[in-house]
C-alpha positions in Angstrom: 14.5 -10.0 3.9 10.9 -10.6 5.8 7.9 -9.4 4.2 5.0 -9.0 5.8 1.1 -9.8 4.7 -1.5 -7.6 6.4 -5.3 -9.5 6.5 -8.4 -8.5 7.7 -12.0 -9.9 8.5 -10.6 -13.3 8.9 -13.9 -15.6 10.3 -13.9 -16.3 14.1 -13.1 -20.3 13.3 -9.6 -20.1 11.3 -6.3 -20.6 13.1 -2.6 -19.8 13.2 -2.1 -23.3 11.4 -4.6 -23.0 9.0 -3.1 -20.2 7.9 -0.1 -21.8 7.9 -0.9 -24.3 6.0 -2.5 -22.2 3.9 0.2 -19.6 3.0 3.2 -22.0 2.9 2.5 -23.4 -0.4 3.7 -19.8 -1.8 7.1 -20.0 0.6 8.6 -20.3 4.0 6.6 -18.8 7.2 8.4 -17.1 9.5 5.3 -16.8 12.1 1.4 -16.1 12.0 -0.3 -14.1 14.2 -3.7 -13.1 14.5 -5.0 -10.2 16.5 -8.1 -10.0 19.4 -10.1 -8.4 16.5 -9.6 -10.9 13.9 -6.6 -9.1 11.7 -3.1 -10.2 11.7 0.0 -10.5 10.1 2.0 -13.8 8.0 5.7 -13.1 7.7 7.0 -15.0 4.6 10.9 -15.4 4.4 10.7 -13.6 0.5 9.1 -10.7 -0.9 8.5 -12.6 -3.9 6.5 -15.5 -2.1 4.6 -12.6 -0.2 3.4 -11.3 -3.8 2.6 -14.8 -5.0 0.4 -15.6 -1.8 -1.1 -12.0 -2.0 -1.5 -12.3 -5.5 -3.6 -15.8 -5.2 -5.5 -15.8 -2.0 -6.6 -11.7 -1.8 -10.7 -12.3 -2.5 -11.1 -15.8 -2.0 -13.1 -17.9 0.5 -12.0 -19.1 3.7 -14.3 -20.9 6.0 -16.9 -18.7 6.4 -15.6 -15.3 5.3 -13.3 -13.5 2.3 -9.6 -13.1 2.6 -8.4 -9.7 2.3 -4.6 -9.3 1.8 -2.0 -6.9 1.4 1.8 -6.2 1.9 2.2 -4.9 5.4 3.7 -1.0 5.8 7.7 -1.1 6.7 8.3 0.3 10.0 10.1 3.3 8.4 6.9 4.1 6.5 4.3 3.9 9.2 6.6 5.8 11.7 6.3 8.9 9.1 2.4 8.0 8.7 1.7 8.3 12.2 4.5 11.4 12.7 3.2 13.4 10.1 5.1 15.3 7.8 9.4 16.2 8.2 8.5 19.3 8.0 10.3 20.7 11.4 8.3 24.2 10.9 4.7 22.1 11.0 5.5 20.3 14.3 4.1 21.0 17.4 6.4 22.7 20.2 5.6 21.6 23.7 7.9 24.6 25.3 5.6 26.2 27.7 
């Protein structure tokens, strides 16, 4: 199963392959992408590879800035973060 690293306040000057290059020394690399405002996401093909790069990298120097690393919310979990609660009493009835 994927696993998915969250970074943020990556410097202006890295790239997709420096990361790449970067995090595939803990595993495989699905994909890298990095966002207009500098955050992103590295896919690695294990959990356990995702832990080991999270584990080493989170705090350390790159270029000109600090890494900052974690494992990346599952779909299921952010879906109920953004919903709020499953609480069918608390939600919001749009019959007018």
């Amino acid at each position: 199963m994927n696993t998915r690293i969250y970074f943020g306040r990556l410097p202006d000057s890295v790239t997709e392959q420096e990361l790449t290059d970067l995090f595939s020394t803990y595993g495989n690399i699905v994909n890298v992408h990095i966002a207009a405002d500098h955050t992103g996401f590295v896919t690695m093909i294990t959990p356990e590879g995702a832990r080991a790069a999270i584990q080493s990298l989170n705090g350390k120097a790159l270029s000109s800035g600090i890494l900052i690393l974690s494992e990346a919310a599952r779909k299921e979990e952010w879906v109920g973060i953004m919903n709020g609660p499953a609480n069918p009493r608390r939600r919001p009835s749009y019959l007018y």
